[in-house]
C-alpha positions in Angstrom: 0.0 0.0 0.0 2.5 2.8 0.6 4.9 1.4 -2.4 1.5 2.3 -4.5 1.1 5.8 -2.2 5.4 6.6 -3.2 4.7 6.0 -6.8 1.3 7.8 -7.3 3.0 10.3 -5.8 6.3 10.5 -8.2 3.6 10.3 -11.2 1.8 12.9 -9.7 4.8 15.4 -9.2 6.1 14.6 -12.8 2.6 15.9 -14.2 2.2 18.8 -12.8 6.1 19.5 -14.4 8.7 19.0 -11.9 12.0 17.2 -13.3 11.5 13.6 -13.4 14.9 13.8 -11.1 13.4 15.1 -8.4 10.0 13.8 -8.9 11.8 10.5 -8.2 13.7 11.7 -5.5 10.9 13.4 -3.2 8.9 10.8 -3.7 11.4 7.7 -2.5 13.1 10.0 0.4 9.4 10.6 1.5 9.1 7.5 2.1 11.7 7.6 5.2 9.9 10.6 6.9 6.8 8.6 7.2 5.9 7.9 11.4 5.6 3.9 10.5 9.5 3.7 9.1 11.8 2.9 11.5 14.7 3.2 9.5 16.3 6.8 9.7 16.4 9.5 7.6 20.0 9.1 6.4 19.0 6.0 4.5 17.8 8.1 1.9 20.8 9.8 1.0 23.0 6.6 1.6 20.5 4.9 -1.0 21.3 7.8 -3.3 25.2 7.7 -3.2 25.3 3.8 -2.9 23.3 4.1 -6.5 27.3 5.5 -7.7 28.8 3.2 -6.1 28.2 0.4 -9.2 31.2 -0.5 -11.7 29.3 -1.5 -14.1 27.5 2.0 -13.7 31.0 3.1 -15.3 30.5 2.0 -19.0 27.5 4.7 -19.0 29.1 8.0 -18.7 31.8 6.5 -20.9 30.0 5.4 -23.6 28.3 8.3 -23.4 31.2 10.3 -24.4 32.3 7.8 -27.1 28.8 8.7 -28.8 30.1 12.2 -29.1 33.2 11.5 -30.0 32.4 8.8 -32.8 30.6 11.7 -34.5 33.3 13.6 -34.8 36.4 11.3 -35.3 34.6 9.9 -38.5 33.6 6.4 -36.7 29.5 7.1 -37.4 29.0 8.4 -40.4 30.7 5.4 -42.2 28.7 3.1 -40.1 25.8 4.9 -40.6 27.0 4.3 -44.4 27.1 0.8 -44.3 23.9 0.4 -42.3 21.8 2.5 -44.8 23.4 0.7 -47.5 22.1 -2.4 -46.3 18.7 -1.4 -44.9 18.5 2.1 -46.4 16.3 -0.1 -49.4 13.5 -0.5 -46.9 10.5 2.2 -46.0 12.0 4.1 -43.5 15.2 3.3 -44.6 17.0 5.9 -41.8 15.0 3.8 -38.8 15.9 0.6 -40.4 19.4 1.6 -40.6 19.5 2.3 -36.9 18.4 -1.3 -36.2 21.0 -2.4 -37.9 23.3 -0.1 -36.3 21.6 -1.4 -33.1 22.6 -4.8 -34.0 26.1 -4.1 -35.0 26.9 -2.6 -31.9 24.3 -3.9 -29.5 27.0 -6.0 -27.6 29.6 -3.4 -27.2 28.8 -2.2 -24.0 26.6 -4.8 -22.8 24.1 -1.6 -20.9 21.2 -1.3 -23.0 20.8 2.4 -21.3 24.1 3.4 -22.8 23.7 1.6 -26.3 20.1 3.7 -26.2 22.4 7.1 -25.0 25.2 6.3 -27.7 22.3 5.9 -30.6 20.5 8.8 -29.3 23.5 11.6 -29.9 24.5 9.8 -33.0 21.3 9.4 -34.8 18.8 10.9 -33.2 18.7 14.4 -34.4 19.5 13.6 -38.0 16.7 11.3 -38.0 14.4 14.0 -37.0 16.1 16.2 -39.9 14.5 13.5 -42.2 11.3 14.5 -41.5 10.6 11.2 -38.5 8.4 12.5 -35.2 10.4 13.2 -32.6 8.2 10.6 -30.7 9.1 7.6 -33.1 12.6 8.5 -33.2 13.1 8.1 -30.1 11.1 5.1 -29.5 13.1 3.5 -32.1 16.5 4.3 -30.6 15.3 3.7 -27.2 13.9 -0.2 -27.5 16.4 -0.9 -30.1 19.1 -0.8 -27.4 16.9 -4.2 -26.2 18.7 -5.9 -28.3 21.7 -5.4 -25.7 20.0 -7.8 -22.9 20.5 -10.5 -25.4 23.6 -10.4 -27.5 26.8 -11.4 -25.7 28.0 -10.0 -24.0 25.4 -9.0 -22.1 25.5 -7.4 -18.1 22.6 -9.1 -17.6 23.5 -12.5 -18.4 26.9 -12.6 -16.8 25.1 -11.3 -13.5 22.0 -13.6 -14.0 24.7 -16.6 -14.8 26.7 -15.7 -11.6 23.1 -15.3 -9.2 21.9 -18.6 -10.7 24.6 -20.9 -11.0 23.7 -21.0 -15.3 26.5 -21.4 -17.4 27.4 -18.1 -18.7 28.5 -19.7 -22.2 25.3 -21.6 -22.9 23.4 -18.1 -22.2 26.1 -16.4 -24.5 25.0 -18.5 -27.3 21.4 -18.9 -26.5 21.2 -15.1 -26.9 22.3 -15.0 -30.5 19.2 -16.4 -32.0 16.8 -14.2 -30.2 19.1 -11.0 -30.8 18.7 -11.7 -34.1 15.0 -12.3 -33.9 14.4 -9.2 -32.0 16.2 -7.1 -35.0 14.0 -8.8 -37.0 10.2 -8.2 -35.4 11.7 -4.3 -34.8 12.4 -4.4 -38.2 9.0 -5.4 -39.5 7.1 -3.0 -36.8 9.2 -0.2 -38.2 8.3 -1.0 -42.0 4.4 -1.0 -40.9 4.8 2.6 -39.1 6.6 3.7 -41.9 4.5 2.1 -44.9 1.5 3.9 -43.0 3.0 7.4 -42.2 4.8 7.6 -45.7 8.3 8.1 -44.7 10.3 6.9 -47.5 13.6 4.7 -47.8 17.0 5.9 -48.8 18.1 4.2 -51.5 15.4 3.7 -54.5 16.8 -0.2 -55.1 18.1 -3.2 -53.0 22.3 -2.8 -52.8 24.8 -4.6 -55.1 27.3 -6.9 -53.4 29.8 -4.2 -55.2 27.7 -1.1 -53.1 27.9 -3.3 -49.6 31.6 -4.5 -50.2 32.8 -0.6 -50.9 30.8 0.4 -48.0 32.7 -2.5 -46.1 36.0 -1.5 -46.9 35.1 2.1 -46.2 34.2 1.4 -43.0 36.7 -1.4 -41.9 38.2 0.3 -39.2 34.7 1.7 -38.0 33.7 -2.0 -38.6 36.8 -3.4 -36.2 36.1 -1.5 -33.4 33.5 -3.2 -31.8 34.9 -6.5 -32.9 38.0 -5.7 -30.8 35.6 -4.6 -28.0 33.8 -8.1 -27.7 36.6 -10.4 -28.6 38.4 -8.5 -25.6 35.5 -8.9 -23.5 34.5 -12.4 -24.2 38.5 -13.4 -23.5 39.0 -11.3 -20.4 41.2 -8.8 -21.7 39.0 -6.2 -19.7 35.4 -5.9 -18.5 32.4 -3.7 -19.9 33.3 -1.0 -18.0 37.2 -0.9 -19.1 35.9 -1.5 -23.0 34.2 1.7 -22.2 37.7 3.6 -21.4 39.4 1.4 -24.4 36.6 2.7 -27.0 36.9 6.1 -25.9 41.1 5.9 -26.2 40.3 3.5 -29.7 38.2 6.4 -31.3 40.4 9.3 -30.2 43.1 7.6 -32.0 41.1 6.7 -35.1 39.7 10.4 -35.2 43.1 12.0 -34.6 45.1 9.8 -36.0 43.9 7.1 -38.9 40.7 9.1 -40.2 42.2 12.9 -39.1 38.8 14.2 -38.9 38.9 14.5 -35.1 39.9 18.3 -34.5 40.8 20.1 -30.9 37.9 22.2 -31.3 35.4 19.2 -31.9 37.2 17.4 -28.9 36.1 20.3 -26.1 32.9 19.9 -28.0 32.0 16.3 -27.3 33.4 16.7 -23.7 31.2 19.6 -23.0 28.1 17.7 -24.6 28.8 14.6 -22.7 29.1 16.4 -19.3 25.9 18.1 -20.0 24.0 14.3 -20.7 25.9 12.4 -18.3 24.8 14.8 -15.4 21.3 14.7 -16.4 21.1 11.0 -16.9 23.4 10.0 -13.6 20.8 12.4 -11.5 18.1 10.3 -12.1 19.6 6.9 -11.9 20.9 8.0 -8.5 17.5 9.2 -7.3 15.8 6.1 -8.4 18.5 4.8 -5.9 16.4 5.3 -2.8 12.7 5.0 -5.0 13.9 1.4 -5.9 15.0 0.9 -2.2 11.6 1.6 -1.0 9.9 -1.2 -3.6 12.5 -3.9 -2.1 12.1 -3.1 1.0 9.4 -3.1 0.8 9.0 -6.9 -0.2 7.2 -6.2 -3.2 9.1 -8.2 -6.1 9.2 -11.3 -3.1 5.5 -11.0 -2.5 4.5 -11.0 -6.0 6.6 -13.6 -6.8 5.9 -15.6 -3.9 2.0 -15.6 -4.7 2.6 -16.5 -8.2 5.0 -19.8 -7.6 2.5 -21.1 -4.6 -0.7 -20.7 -6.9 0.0 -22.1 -9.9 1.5 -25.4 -11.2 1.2 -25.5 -15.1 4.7 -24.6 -16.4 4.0 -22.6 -19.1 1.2 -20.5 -17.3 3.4 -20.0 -14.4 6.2 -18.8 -16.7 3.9 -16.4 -18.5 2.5 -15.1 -14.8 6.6 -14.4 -13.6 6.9 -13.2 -16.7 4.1 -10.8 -16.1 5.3 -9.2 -12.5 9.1 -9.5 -14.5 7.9 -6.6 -16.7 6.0 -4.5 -14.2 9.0 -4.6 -11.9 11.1 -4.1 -14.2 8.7 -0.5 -14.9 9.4 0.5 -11.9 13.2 -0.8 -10.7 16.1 -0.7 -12.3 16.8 -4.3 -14.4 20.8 -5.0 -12.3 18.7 -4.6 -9.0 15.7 -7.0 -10.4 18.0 -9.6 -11.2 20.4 -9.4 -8.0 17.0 -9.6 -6.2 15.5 -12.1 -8.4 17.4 -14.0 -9.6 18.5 -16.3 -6.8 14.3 -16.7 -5.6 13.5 -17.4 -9.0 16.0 -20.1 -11.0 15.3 -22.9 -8.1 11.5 -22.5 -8.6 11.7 -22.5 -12.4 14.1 -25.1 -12.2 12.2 -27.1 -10.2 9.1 -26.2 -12.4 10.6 -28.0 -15.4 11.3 -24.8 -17.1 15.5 -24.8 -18.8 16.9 -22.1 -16.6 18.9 -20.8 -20.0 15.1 -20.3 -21.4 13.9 -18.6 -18.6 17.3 -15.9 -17.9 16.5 -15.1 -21.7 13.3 -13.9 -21.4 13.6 -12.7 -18.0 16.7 -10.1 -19.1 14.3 -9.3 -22.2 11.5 -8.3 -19.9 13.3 -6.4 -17.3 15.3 -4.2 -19.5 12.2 -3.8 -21.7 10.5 -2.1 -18.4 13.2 0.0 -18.2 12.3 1.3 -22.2 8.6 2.4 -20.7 6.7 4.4 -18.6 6.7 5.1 -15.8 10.1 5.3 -14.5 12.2 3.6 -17.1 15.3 4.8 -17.4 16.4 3.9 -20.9 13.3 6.0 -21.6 14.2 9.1 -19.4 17.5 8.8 -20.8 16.3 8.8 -24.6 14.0 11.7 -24.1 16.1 14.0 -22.5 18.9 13.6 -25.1 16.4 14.2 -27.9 14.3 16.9 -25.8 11.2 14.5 -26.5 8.1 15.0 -24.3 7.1 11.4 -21.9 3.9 11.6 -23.7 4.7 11.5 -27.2 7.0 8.8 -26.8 4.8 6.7 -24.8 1.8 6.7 -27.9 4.6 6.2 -30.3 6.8 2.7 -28.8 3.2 1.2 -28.5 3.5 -1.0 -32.1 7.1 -1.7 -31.4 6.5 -2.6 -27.7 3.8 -4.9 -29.1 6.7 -6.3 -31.7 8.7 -6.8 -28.9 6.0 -8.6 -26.0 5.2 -11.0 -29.0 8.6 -12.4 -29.6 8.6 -12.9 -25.6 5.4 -15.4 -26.1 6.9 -17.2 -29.0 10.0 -17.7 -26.8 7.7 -18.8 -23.6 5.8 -21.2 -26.4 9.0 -22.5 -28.3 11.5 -22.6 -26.3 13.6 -24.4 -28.7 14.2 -20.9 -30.3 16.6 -20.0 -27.2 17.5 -23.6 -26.9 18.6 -24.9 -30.3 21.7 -23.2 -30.5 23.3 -23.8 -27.2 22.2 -27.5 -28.0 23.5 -27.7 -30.9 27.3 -26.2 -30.2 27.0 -27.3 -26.6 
């Protein structure tokens, strides 16, 4: 009852226009003032700064800054060229090509919130230049950085792997199939918006292999940059967070020294732009700090989920009921937190259940990070908007089609579950 009272409350601030920072932020350290807490005051702050105190929290503000900097060391534009030669064929060629874009780089951070940052300075205003609603665009950018929570290497999956005692490598390949798949339904939801709103493809004609292999080669080193940033990660040369600090130190040297585009001048540029998102996105992943705090301590994710594994005994509704809770959580609490909570409740029961627990930390990272891509407190959301300046509401009506793309791939995974299986089966 008073989680419900904390978040019509943080709703209700962010109508009536306060900053969704502070909406956020009143609304979880109100929770400690009330007479039937015990806990003290100062565990509101300390709930605030122990959201900082996250490595992995690291590869944001980084790739952040590689965002700004790929634009202007040359890095974007010929990926951008190869992407729209590729996809550029389709209706809406632009959104397509950020799909594809999505894809190619998808795993390079493994954080779907700074994939969806990244995409956003690169792509976003140009695409609005081409004549796409603000809305769409950044609907598009936002739930294409899903694709993240699948491909390796993936956050998600290595902390899911850890919590649950799942081999990391089987969930590594399971992901590929669905990553794929999920390009592929985003791709076809795009086509229908676009088909029905007229917006109109890049290129007049599918490409030649000629057209794809010059934009290839014109690309190549554009191209090897994320390969050396997941063949480092899958081999251990550094974590995420590092690949965040060697992409930023791999682009400065491609702008400055391979590509010379990369100027002084367009250097203080990118720093000060990055500065100006990174403090507006780390404010309000630090306030939802103490708001998420209130939900667990709540017990709400254990009561939910207790309920759900003590009423039901089919495995397939029981998988579509977690998976239910999974995505309303994941609304309202960050998608690291839902799995360190989760995570070690849940893979005994579903195991027990009969359900692989490789099938189930698929769709589970799917759903979680997908709440964090919608109202009302994702952050991938609040992150996407405030790069592009795009209101909550126009953004909400417009990821409705490709949210619907994305929640039917999730049945087809909870019907077949061979599609996340077959692979690991096969290699494994």
């Amino acid at each position: 009852m008073i989680s419900t009272l904390i978040l019509i409350g943080a709703l209700a601030l962010i109508a009536v226009g306060m900053p969704v920072a502070f909406a956020i932020g009143i609304a979880g350290s109100a929770y400690f003032l009330l007479p039937s807490v015990f806990l003290p005051d100062s565990t509101a702050a300390q709930r605030i700064v122990a959201a900082s105190q996250s490595f992995p929290l690291l590869s944001v503000p980084l790739f952040i800054l590689l965002g700004n900097l790929m634009n202007s060391s040359g890095i974007t534009p010929r990926l951008v060229s190869l992407a729209t030669t590729v996809a550029g064929w389709m209706r809406g060629g632009l959104a397509q090509s950020t799909l594809i874009l999505s894809a190619l780089m998808g795993g390079v951070s493994g954080s779907a919130v700074a994939d969806a940052a990244m995409q956003s300075r690169i792509l976003g205003e140009p695409m609005v230049a081409k004549g796409y609603h603000r809305g769409f665009t950044a609907a598009v950018l936002s739930i294409g950085g899903l694709i993240t929570a699948t491909l390796p290497p993936s956050l998600g999956l290595i902390l899911y792997g850890y919590l649950g005692e799942v081999s990391i490598g089987r969930l590594f390949i399971a992901g590929v199939v669905p990553g794929v798949l999920l390009t592929v339904v985003l791709m076809v939801a795009t086509w229908g918006i676009s088909y029905r709103r007229g917006y109109q493809p890049e290129n007049d004609r599918l490409p030649t292999l000629r057209e794809v292999w010059v934009a290839f080669k014109g690309s190549f080193w554009a191209i090897l940059f994320p390969v050396w940033l997941l063949v480092g990660i899958r081999f251990g040369f550094f974590t995420p967070s590092e690949a965040g600090g060697f992409a930023v130190a791999y682009a400065l040297f491609i702008g400055f020294v391979v590509y010379r585009e990369l100027t002084v001048s367009a250097l203080l540029d990118a720093l000060i732009r990055s500065v100006r998102d990174i403090g507006m996105i780390m404010l309000i992943i630090l306030f939802s700090g103490a708001f998420g705090y209130v939900i667990t301590f709540e017990r709400v994710p254990q009561s939910i989920a207790e309920f759900s594994l003590t009423a039901i005994t089919n495995p397939t509704v029981l998988l579509f009921v977690i998976c239910g809770f999974l995505l309303v959580l994941g609304m309202l609490i960050e998608a690291t937190v839902l799995v360190m909570l989760l995570t070690p409740i849940l893979v005994p029961v579903v195991t027990a259940a009969g359900i692989d627990p490789v099938h189930f930390g698929l769709i589970m990272m799917t759903l979680v990070t997908f709440g964090g891509m919608t109202p009302p407190v994702g952050v991938s959301m609040f992150t996407v908007c405030g790069i592009l300046r795009c209101s909550y509401k126009e953004y909400s009506l417009e990821m409705i089609p490709l949210a619907a793309a994305v929640l039917l791939l999730v049945v087809l995974m909870i019907l077949f579950p061979q599609i996340v299986l077959f692979l690991p089966a096969w290699l494994m």
